[in-house]
C-alpha positions in Angstrom: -17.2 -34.4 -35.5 -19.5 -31.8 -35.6 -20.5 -30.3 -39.4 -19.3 -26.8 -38.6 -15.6 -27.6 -37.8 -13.1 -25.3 -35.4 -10.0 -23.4 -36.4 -7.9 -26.2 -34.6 -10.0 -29.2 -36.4 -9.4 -27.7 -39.7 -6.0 -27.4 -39.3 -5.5 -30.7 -38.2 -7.5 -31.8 -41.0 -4.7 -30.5 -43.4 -1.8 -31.1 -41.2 -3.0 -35.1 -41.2 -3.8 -34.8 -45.1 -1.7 -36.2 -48.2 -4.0 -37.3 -50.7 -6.9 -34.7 -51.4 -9.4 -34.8 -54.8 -10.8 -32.0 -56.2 -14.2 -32.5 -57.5 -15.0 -30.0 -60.2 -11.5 -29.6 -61.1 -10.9 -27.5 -64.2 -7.8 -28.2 -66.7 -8.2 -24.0 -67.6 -5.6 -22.7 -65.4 -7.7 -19.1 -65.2 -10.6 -21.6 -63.3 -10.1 -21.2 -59.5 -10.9 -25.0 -58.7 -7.4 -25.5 -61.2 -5.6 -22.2 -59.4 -6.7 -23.9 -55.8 -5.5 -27.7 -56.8 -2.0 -26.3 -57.8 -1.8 -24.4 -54.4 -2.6 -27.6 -52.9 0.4 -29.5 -55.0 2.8 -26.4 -54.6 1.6 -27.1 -50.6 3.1 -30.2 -51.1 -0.1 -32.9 -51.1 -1.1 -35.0 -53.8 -3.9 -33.9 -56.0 -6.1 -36.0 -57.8 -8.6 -34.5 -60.4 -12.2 -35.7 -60.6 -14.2 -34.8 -63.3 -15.4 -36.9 -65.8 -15.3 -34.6 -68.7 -11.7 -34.4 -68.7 -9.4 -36.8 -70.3 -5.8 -35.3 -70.5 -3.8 -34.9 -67.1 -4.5 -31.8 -65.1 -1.0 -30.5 -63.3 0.5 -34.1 -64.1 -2.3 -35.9 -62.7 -4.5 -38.4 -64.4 -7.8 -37.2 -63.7 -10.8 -39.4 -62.4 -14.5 -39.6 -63.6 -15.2 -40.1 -59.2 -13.4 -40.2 -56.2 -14.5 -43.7 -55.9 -12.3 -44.6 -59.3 -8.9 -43.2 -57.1 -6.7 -46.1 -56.4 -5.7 -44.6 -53.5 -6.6 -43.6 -50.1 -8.3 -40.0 -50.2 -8.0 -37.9 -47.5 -10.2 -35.0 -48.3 -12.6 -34.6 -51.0 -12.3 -31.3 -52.1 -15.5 -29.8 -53.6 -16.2 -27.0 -56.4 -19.7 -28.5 -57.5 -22.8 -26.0 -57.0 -25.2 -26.8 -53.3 -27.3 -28.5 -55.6 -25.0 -31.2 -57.0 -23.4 -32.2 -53.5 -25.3 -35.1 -52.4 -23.6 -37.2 -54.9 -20.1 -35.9 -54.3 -20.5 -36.8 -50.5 -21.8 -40.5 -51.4 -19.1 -40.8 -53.8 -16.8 -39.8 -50.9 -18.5 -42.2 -48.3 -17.9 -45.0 -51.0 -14.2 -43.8 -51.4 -13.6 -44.3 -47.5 -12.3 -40.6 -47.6 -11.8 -38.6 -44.3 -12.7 -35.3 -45.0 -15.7 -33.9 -47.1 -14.9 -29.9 -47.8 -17.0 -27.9 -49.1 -15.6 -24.6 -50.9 -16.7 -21.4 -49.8 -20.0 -20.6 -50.4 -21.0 -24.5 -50.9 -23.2 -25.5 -47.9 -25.8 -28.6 -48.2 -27.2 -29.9 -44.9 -27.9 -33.4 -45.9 -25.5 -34.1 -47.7 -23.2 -32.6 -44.6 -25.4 -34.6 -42.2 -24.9 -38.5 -44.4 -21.2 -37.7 -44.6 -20.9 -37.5 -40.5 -23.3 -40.4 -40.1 -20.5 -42.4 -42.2 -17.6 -41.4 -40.2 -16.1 -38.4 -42.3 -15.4 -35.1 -41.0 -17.1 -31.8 -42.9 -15.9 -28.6 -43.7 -18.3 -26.4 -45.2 -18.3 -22.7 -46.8 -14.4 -22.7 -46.6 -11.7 -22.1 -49.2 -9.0 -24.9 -48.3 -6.1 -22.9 -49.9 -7.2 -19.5 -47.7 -7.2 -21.9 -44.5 -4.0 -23.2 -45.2 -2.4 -20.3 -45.9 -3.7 -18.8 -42.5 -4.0 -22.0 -40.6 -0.9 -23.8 -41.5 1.1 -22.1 -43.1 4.2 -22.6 -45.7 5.5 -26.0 -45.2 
């Protein structure tokens, strides 16, 4: 798939997804990476936490220090980290085997984009996942 993603790919990327981890997450609920990760719960997927200064559970989730620490299968790796701190995030998320690597609006970094697709995942960049569900899928 091609870095900058379609309408119809991103909303089959959220229509396919159940598990999605939100790097960065906050546990202050006035933080909009903790605002977007309840969205994505209310929206009915399973949200997983990943930042390693937090210790308590964030929205009844035990958070993880990396996305490579989920039990789980990942789907999408949901990113609030500055440009400059994404090339980890997206090796974490190659190690993970996650599908998706998205990138919050105004988060773009080309290489980071470019290893991701060269390991099989799909990118979103420079979009807000809750504002393209909302328009692209929809209430559940």
């Amino acid at each position: 798939m091609s870095i900058n993603s379609s309408n119809e790919q991103r909303r089959q990327i959220l229509l396919d997804a159940k598990n999605i981890a939100v790097v960065g997450c906050s546990d202050n609920p006035e933080r909009t990476s903790y605002m977007i990760a309840e969205a994505l719960q209310q929206a009915g997927y399973r949200v997983f936490p990943v930042n390693p200064k937090l210790t308590s559970p964030v929205l009844g989730e035990q958070p993880y220090a990396s996305v490579a620490d989920i039990p789980e299968q990942v789907d999408i790796v949901d990113v609030f980290r500055r440009s400059e701190y994404v090339l980890p995030v997206a090796e974490d998320a190659i190690k993970a085997n996650a599908k998706v690597l998205w990138l919050q609006q105004g988060i773009v970094h080309e290489e980071a984009a470019q290893l991701a697709v060269e390991n099989g995942l799909q990118v979103v960049q420079d979009h807000c996942i809750k504002v393209d569900h909302a328009v692209l899928v929809g209430k559940k």
